[in-house]
LOKOL-225734 format. One line per 10 residues: number of its first residue (from 0); their letters; for each residue y negated, x, z of C-alpha. Coordinates in steps of 0.25 Angstrom, whole numbers, plus 5000, padded with zeros to 4 digits. Example, Ala and Ser with C-alpha at 12.3 -4.5 7.8 and 13.67 -1.06 7.14 Angstrom:
0	as	5018,5049,5031  5004,5055,5029
This chain:
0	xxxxxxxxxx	5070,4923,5124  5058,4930,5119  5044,4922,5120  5037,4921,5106  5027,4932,5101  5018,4923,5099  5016,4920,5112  5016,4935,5116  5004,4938,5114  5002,4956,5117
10	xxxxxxxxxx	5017,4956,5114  5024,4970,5112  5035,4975,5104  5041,4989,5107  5042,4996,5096  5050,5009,5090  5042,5019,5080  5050,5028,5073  5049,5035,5059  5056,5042,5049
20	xxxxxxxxxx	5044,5054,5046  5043,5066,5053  5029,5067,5054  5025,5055,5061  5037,5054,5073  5033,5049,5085  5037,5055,5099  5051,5047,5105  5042,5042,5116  5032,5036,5109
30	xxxxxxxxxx	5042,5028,5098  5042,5016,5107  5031,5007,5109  5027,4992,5113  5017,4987,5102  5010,4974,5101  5019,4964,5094  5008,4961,5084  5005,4973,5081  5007,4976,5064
40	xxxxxxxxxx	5009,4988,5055  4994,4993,5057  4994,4993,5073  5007,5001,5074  5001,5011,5064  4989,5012,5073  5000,5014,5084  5007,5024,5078  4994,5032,5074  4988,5031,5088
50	xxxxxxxxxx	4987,5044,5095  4998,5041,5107  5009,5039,5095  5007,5048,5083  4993,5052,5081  4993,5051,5065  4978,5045,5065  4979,5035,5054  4994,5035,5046  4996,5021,5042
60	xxxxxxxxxx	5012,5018,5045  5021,5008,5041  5032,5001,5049  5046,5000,5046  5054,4989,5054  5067,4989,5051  5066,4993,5038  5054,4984,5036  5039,4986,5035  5032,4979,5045
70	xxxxxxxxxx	5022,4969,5038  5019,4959,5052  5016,4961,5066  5029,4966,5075  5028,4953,5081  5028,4947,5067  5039,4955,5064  5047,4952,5075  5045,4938,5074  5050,4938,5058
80	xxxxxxxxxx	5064,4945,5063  5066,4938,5075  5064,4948,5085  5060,4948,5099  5049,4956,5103  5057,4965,5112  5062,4970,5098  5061,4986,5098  5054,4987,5084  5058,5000,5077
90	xxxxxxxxxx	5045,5003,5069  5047,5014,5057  5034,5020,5054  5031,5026,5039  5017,5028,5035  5011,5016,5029  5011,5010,5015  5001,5011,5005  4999,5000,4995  5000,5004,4979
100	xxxxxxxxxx	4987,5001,4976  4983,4998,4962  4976,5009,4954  4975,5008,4940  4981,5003,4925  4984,5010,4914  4983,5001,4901  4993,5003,4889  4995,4993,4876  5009,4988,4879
110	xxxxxxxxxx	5018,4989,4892  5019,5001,4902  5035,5004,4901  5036,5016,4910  5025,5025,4918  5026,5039,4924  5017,5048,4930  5014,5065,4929  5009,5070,4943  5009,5082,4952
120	xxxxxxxxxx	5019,5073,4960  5028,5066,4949  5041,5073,4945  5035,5076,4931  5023,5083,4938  5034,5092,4945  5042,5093,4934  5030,5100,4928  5029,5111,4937  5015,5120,4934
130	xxxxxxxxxx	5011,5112,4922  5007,5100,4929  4994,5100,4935  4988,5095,4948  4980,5080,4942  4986,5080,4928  4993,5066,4932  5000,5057,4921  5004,5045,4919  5014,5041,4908
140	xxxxxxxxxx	5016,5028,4902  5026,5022,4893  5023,5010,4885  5030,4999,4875  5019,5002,4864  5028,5016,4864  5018,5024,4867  5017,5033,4881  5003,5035,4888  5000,5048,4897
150	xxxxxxxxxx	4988,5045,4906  4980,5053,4918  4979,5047,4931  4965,5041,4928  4974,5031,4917  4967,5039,4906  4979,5039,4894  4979,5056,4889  4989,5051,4877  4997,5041,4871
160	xxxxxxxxxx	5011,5047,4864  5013,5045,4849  5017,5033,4841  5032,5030,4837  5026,5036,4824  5023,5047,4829  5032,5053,4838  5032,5042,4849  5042,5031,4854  5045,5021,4843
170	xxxxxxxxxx	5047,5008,4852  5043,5006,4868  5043,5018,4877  5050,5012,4890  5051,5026,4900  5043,5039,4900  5042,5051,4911  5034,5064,4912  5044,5075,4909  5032,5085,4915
180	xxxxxxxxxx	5018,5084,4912  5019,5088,4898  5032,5081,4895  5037,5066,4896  5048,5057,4890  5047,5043,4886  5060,5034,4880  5058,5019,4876  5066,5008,4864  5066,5018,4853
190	xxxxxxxxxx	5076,5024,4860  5071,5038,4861  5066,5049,4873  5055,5055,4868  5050,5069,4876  5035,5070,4875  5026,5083,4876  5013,5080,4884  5000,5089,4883  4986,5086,4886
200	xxxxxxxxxx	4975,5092,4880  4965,5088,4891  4965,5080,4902  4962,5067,4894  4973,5067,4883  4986,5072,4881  4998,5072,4869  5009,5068,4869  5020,5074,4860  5034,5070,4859
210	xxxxxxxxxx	5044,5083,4858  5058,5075,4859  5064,5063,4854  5076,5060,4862  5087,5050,4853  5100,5042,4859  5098,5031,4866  5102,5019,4858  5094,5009,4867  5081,5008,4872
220	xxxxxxxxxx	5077,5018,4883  5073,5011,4894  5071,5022,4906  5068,5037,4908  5070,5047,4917  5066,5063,4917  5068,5074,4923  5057,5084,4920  5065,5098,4928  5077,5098,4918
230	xxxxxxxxxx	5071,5090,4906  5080,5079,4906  5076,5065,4903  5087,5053,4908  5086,5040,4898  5092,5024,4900  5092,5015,4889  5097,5003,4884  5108,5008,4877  5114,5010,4891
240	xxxxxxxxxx	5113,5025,4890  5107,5036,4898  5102,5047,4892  5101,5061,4897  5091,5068,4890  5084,5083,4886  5069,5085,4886  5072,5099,4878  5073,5098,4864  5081,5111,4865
250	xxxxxxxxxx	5092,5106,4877  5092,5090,4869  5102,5088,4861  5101,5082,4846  5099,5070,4843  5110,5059,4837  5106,5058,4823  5109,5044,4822  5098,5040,4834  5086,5047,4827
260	xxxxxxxxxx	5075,5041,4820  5080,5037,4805  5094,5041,4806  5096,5027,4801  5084,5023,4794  5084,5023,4778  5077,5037,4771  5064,5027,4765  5063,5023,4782  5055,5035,4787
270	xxxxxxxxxx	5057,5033,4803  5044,5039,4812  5050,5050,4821  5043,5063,4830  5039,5073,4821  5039,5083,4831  5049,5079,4842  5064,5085,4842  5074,5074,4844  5088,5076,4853
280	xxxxxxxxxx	5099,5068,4860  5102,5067,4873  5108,5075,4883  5117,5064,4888  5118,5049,4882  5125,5042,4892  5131,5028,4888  5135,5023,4902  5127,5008,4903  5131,4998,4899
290	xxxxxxxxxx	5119,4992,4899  5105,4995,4895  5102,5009,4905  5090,5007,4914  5086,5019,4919  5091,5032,4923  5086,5044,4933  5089,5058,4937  5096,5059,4951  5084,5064,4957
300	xxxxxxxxxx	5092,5076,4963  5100,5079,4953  5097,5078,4940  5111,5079,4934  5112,5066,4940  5107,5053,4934  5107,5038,4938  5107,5027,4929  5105,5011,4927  5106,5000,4920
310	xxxxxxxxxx	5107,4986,4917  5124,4986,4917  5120,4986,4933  5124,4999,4934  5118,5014,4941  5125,5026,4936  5126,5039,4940  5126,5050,4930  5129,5064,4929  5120,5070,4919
320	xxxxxxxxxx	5128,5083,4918  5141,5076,4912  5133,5063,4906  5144,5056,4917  5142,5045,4925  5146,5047,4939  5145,5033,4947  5142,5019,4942  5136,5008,4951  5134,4994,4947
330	xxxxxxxxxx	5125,4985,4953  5123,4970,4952  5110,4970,4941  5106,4978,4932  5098,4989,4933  5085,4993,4927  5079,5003,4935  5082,5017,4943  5077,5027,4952  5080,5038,4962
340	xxxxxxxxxx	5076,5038,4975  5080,5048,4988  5090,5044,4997  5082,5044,5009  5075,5031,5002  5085,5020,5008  5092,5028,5019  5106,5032,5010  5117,5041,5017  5116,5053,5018
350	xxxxxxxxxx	5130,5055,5013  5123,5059,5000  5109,5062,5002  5106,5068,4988  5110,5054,4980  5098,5045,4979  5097,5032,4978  5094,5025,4966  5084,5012,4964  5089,5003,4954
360	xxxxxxxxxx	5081,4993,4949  5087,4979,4944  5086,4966,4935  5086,4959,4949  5074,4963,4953  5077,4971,4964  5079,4986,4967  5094,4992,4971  5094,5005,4977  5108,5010,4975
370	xxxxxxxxxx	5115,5025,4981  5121,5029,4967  5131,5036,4975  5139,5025,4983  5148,5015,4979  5148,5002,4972  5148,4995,4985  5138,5002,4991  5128,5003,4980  5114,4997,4985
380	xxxxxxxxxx	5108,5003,4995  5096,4993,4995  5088,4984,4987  5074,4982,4984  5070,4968,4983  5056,4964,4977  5055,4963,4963  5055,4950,4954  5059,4956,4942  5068,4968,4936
390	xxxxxxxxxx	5066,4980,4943  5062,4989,4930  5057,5003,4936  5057,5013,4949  5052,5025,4956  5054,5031,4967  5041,5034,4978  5038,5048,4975  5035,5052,4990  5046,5048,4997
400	xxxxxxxxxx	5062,5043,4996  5063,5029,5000  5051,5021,4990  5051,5018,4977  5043,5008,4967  5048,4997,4956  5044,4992,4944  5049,4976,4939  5046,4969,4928  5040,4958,4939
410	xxxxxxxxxx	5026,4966,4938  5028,4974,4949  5031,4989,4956  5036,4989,4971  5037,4998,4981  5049,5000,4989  5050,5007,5001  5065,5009,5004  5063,5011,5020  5060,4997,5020
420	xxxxxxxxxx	5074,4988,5019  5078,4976,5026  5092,4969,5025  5095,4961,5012  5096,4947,5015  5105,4935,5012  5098,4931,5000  5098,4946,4995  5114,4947,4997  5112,4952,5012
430	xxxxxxxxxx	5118,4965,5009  5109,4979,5010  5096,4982,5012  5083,4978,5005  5070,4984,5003  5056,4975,4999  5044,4980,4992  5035,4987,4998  5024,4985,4988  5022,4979,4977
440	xxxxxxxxxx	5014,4983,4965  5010,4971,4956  5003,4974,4942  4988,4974,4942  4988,4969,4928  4992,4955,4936  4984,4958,4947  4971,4958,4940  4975,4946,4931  4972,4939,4943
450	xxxxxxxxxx	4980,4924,4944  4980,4923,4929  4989,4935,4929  4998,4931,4939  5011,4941,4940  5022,4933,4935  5036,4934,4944  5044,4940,4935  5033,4948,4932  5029,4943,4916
460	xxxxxxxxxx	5018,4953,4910  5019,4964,4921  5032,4970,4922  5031,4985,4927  5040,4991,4917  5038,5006,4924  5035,5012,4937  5032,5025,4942  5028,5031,4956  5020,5045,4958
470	xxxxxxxxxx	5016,5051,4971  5002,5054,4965  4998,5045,4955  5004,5032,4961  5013,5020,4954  5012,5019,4940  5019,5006,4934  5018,5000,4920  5023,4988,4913  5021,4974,4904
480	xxxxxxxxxx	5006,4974,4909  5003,4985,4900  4999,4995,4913  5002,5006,4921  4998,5004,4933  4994,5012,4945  4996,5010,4960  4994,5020,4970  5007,5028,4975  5005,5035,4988
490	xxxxx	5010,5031,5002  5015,5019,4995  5027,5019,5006  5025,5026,5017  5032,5038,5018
């Protein structure tokens, strides 16, 4: 039986380094290695960086044991599981994490539905090609007042878009996206997609045009997805429907007379419309929820492909080319939120590397990542466990394939990094794998309210409504405290 680590005082524990980046291998014979047993995180980086093991200087690293970060001391560590200390420890080594730090707010008058972000590294600044220049960031904000905001880096608001009286949204915007840097969308509870020109006259202020009212949803709409290379916008709305949408007045199609403004109001009503804005139809108006439709996105290789969820508990497949719907999966809860993310994220076959896997964010407060390409009864690939309330928002890390960050209405984002799992337990149905936080970003609005404005649970007052994550320029969030707000974004998880 083995003694107590307590009462081994200069215990060793041989340990197995291995990584998964090219640049930072170690030679086979110096993978192997007795370490003190109460050594932690920082001496085994200091280990690693010394010059008889990889000679990097100063790279701070992380460690992955089996599929965990290590948080305690090996001997901590082994103690917590059971283990002996003749244990062989295999130790995964990334480069370390790097707290979200808190940056800045940006203020508005009413609550922060959505956020988005125009950089030299966001797919809107790519999408831009020439036009954009280096240090001309953006930031978008969509707000229930009904009004969108586009501000600088520095939190300075360049302009506000019109009124409903004068060309703008008529009730709550709830999604908006940068098309390019002179071109953006928003949609909201008047039921419209409205395509905006942008320009700016200097680099303190800016207009804000609308060229294209976009009419056929019955419902409100709820989400938004663009995709600036072809000019295609995606739509999900309450009325169960997704829409698949022109940015082109010329390639739109008209619009149903009866969805316009005043097709049914009396000849003494006169009811406020653009001026100057064409107004179409869709492309495609597909009727395939029962539900109210959550969100919808491009596949992020193939843009004739889409994926789709709502709250009837299901994730759709869509062929955008024939308006079909190629596979249906149904999950236990309904789902409110979706995005892509790269295979290589949660180790998935490679019997079909070019299908991603989808993030599905639910009513229950946890995170499903689901293979839209397999079966019924192999549909979760893994959950992520963390949130206290409705998981309302996602986005995939920019810089690699295996993070991502959340938005709930409990008042916080969280990062995930999808290299950490650990087995469910008995509690969470024992079946599959789960992933924790690795970070979590609480509102500041509470923070500096001190215990006065303690965060409720289920997050009353704060809810994050939008996220957004950008390799430049950080995580943007917004929500009920009437904020965006800024965290830093870079070598959040290790790469």
């Amino acid at each position: 039986m083995d003694e107590p680590m307590a009462d081994a005082p200069g215990a060793q524990v041989k340990v197995t380094f291995t990584t998964t980046e090219a640049d930072l291998q170690l030679p086979e014979s110096k993978r192997q290695l007795l370490v003190p047993a109460d050594i932690r995180r920082y001496g085994l980086s200091r280990v690693l960086n010394s010059e008889s093991m990889l000679d990097t200087g100063s790279i701070p690293f992380d460690f992955l044991v089996s599929g965990s970060f290590l948080r305690t001391s090996l001997e901590d560590y082994l103690t917590s599981n059971g283990l002996s200390l003749e244990t062989n420890l295999t130790l995964q080594y990334v480069r370390s994490l790097i707290p979200p730090v808190y940056e800045a707010s940006f203020e508005h008058d009413d609550w922060v539905s959505a956020v988005d972000v125009l950089s030299e590294t966001s797919p809107s600044g790519r999408w831009s090609g020439d036009s954009f220049q280096r240090g001309q960031d953006r930031i978008l904000s969509a707000s229930y007042d009904g009004l969108l905001r586009i501000w600088n880096a520095s939190g300075q608001i360049l302009t506000t878009s019109p009124s409903g009286s004068h060309g703008g949204h008529t009730a709550s915007i709830k999604a908006a996206k940068f098309l390019t840097n002179s071109q953006l969308a928003s949609a909201g509870m008047d039921q419209t997609v409205r395509v905006w020109k942008y320009t700016e006259t200097d680099q303190f202020s800016g207009d804000l045009k609308p060229t294209l009212e976009l009419y056929g949803h019955t419902g409100s709409i709820d989400s938004l997805e663009v995709d600036g290379a072809s000019k295609r916008i995606l739509t999900a709305s309450a009325d169960g429907a997704i829409g698949f949408w022109s940015t082109s007045k010329a390639s739109a199609p008209e619009a149903d007379a009866s969805l316009l403004p005043g097709a049914h109001a009396s000849k003494r009503r006169k009811i406020t419309t653009s001026l100057t804005a064409a107004q179409r139809g869709p492309l495609s108006l597909m009727q395939i929820h029962s539900a109210p439709a959550s969100a919808a996105v491009f596949d992020p290789r193939d843009r004739t492909v889409a994926y789709s969820v709502s709250q009837d508990h299901t994730l759709r497949t869509i062929d955008l080319t024939t308006s079909a719907v190629v596979s249906t999966l149904t999950t236990t809860h309904p789902l409110l939120s979706l995005c892509a993310l790269s295979r290589a994220g949660a180790g998935a076959s490679s019997s079909s590397p070019t299908s991603p896997l989808l993030a599905a964010g639910t009513a229950a407060r946890h995170i499903t990542l689901v293979d839209p390409r397999a079966s019924t009864s192999t549909t979760s690939v893994m959950t992520l466990r963390g949130h206290t309330n409705k998981v309302v928002s996602l986005c995939a890390s920019p810089q690699n394939d295996y993070a991502l960050v959340s938005g709930a209405h409990d008042g916080t984002c969280r990062i995930w990094d999808l290299r950490s799992v650990r087995p469910a337990t008995k509690d969470e149905g024992g079946l599959g794998s789960v992933s924790e936080p690795v970070y979590v970003i609480e509102r500041e609005s509470v923070r500096q309210g001190g215990a006065k404005s303690k965060k409720p649970v289920a997050g009353e007052g704060c809810k994050v409504f939008g996220v957004v994550w950008d390799a430049s320029l950080g995580i943007f969030s917004g929500g009920e405290d009437k904020k965006v707000q800024v965290n830093s974004g870079r070598h959040i998880v290790a790469e």
